[in-house]
BALOBA-1460 file (C-alpha; in Angstrom, 3 decimals):
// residues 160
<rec num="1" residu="x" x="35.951" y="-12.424" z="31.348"/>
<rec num="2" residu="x" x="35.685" y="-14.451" z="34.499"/>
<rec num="3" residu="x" x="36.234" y="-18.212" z="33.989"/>
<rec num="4" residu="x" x="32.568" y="-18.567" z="35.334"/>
<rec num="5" residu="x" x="31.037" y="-16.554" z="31.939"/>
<rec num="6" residu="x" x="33.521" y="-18.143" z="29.929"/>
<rec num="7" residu="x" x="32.090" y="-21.577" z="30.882"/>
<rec num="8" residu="x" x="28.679" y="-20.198" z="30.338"/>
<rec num="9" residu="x" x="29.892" y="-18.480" z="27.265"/>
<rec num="10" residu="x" x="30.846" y="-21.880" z="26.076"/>
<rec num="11" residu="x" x="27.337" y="-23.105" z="26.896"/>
<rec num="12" residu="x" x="25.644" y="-20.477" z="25.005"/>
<rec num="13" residu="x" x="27.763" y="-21.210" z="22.251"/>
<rec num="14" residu="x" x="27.218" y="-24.994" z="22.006"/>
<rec num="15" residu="x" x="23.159" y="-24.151" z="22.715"/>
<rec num="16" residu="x" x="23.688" y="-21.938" z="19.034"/>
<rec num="17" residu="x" x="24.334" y="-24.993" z="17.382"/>
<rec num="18" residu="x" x="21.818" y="-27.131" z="18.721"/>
<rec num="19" residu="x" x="19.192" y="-24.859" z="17.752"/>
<rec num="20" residu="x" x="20.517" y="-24.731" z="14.163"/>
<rec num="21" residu="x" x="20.700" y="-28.548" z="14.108"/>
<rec num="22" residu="x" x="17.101" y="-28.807" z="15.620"/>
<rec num="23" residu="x" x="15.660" y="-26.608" z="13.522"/>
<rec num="24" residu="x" x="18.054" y="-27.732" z="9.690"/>
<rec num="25" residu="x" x="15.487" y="-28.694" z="6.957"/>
<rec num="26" residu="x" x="12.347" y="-28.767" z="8.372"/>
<rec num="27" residu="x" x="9.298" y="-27.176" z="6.592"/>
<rec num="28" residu="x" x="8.079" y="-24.513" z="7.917"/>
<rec num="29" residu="x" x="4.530" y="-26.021" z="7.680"/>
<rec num="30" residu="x" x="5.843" y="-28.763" z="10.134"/>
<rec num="31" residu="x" x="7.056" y="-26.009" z="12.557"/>
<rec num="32" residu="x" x="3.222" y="-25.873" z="13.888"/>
<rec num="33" residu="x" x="3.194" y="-29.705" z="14.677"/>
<rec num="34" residu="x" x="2.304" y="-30.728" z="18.325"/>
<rec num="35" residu="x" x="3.604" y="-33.785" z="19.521"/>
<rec num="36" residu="x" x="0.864" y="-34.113" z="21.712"/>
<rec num="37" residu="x" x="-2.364" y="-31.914" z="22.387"/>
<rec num="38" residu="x" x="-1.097" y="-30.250" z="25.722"/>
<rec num="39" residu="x" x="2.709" y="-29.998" z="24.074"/>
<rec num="40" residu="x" x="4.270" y="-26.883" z="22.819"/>
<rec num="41" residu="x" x="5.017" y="-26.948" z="18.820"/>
<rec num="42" residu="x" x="8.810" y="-26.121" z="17.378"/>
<rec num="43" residu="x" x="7.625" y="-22.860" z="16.443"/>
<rec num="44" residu="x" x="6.881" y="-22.153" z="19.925"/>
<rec num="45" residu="x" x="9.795" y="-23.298" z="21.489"/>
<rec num="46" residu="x" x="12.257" y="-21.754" z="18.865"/>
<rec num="47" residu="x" x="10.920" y="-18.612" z="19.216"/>
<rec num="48" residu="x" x="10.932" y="-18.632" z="23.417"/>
<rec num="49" residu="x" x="14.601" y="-19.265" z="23.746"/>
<rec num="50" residu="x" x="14.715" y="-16.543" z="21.415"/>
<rec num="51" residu="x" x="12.907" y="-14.465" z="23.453"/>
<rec num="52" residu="x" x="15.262" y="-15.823" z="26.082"/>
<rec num="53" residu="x" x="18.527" y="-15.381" z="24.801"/>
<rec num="54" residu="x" x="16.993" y="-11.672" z="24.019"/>
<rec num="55" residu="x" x="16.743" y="-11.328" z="27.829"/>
<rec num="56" residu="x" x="20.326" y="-12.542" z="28.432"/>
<rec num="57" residu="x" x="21.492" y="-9.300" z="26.099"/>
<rec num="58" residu="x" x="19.380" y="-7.156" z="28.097"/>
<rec num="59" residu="x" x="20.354" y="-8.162" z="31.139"/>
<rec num="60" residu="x" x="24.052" y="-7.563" z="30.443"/>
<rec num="61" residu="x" x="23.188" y="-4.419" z="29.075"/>
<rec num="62" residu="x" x="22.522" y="-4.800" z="25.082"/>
<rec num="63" residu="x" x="20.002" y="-4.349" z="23.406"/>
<rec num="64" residu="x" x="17.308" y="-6.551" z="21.188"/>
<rec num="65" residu="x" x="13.740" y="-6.801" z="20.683"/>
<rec num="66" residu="x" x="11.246" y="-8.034" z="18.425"/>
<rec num="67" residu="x" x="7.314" y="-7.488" z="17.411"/>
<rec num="68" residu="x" x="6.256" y="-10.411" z="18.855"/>
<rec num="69" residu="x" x="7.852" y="-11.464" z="21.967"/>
<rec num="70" residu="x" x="5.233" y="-11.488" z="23.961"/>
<rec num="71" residu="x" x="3.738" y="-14.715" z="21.541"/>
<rec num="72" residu="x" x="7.037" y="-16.387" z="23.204"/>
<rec num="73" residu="x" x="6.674" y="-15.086" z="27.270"/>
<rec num="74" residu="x" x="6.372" y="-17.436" z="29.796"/>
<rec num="75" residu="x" x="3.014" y="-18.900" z="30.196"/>
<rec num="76" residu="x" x="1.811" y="-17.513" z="27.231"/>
<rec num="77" residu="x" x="-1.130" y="-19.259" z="25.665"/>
<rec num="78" residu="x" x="-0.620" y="-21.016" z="22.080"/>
<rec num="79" residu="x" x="-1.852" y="-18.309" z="19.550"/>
<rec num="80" residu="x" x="-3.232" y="-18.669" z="16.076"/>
<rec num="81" residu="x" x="-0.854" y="-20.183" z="13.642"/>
<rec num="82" residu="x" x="-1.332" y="-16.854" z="11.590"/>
<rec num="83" residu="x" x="-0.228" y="-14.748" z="14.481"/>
<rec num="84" residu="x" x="3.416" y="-16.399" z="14.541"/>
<rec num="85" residu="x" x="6.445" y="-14.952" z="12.701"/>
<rec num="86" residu="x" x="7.509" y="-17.501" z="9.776"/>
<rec num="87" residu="x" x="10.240" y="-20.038" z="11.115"/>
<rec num="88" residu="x" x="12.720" y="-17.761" z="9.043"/>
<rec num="89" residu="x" x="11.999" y="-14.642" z="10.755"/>
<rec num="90" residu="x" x="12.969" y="-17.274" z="13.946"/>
<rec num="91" residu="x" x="15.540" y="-18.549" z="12.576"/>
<rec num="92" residu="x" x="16.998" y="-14.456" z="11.624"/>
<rec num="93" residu="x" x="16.577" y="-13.535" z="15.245"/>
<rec num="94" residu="x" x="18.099" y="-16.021" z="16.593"/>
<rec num="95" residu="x" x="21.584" y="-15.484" z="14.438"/>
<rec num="96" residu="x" x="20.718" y="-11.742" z="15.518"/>
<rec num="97" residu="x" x="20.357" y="-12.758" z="19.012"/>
<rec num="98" residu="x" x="23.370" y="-14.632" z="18.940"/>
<rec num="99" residu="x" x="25.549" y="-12.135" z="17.446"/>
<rec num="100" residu="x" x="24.423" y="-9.563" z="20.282"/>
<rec num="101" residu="x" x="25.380" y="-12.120" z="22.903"/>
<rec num="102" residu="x" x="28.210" y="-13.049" z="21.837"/>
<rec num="103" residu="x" x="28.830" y="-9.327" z="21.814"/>
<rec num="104" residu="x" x="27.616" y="-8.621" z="25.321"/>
<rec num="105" residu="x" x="29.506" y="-11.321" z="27.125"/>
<rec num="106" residu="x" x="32.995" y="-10.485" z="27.146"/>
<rec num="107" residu="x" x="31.908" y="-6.425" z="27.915"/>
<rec num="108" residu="x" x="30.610" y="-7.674" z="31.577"/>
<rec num="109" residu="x" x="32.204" y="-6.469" z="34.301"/>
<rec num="110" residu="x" x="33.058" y="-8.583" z="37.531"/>
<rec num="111" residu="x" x="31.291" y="-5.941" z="39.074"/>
<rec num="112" residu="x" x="27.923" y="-5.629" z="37.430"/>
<rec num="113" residu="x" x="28.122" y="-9.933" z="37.067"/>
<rec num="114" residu="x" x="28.001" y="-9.880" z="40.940"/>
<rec num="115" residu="x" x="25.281" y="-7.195" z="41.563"/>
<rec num="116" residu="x" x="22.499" y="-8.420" z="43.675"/>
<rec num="117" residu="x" x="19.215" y="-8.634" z="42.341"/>
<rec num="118" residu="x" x="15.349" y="-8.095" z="43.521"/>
<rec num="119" residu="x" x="13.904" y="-11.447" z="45.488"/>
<rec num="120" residu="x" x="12.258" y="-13.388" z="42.960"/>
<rec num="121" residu="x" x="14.525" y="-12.320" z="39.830"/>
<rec num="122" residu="x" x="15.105" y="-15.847" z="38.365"/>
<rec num="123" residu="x" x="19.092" y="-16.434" z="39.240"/>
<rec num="124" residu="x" x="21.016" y="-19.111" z="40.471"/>
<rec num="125" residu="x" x="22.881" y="-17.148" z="43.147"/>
<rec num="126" residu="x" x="20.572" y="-13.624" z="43.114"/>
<rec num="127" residu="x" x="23.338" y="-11.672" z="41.964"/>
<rec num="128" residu="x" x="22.869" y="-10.481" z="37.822"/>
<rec num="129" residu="x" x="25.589" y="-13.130" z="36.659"/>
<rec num="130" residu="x" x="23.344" y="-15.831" z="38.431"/>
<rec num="131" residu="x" x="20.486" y="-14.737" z="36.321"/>
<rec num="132" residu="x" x="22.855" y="-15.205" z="33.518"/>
<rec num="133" residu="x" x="23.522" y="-19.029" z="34.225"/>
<rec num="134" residu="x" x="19.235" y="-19.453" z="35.125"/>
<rec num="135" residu="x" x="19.133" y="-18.022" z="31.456"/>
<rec num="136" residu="x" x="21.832" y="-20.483" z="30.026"/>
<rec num="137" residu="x" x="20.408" y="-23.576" z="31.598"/>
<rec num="138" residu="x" x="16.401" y="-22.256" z="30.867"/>
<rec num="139" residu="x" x="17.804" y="-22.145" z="27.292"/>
<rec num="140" residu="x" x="19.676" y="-25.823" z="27.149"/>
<rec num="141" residu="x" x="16.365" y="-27.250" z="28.811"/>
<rec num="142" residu="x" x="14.751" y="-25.459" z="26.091"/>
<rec num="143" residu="x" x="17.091" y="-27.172" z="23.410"/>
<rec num="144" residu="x" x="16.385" y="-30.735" z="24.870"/>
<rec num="145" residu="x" x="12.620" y="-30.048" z="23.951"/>
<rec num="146" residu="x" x="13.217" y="-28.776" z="20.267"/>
<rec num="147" residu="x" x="15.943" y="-32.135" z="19.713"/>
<rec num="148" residu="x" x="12.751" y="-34.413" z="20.745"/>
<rec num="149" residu="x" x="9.970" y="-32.208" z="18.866"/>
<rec num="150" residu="x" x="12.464" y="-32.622" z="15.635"/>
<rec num="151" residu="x" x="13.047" y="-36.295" z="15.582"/>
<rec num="152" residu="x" x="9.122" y="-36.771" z="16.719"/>
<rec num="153" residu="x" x="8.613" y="-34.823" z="13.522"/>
<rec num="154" residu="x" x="10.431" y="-38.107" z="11.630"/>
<rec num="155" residu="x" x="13.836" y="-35.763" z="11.274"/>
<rec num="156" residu="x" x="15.873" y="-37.632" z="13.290"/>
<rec num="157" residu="x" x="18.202" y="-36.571" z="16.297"/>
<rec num="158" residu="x" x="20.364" y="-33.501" z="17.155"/>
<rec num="159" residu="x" x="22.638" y="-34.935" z="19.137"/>
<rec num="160" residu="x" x="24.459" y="-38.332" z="18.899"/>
């Protein structure tokens, strides 16, 4: 593994534990909460960089998927709250997630990492391992968001 992935690697890894800390005893009736009309709930958030990370195994050639991704796309509207997967079923994907990942990331080649990509592809550097490090840093913008929905919530902080 290049030094590059293994620094992004490292990122990934730290992001796993953030999103358990973020997401570590809070009800799942709480997971719904908005901390403000136009802002996206925990549930929503949890379940994107799922989504996310989901990409990142797909992208390096794994495989993962789940029934309701498309509640979690970009841009997608805020659905019912009886529409969303429980915060366990969240919470299971994302150790699933992980574990594929994890997985994936030492099995990528120098030469598929530096494969150009189509204009517009989200990546750093338009090659596929750029679009690895857009997903990495998508995902630790992502975990800022669920640290502040958590202690808005009255949990208190991930980090610090």
């Amino acid at each position: 593994m290049s030094t590059d992935l293994a620094t992004i690697g490292n990122m990934f890894k730290a992001n796993t534990s953030l999103f358990e800390k973020a997401t570590r005893e809070i009800p799942a009736e709480r997971w719904l909460v908005q901390p403000g009309e136009d802002s996206n709930h925990l549930l929503w958030i949890a379940g994107h960089v799922v989504v996310s990370r989901g990409s990142a195994v797909k992208t390096l050639g794994g495989e993962w998927s789940a029934p309701w991704e498309k509640l979690f796309a970009r841009g997608a509207q805020r659905a019912a709250a009886q529409e969303y997967p429980e915060p366990a079923e969240i919470q299971q994907a994302w150790q699933e997630v992980s574990e594929k990942l994890v997985a994936a990331l030492p099995k990528a080649s120098k030469e598929m990492l530096e494969t150009p990509v189509a204009k517009g592809q989200p990546s750093l550097d338009g090659t596929v391992g750029g679009i690895i490090a857009f997903l990495c840093l998508h995902e630790t913008y992502h975990m800022g968001q669920m640290g502040y929905v958590r202690k808005c919530l009255g949990y208190g902080q991930v980090v610090g």
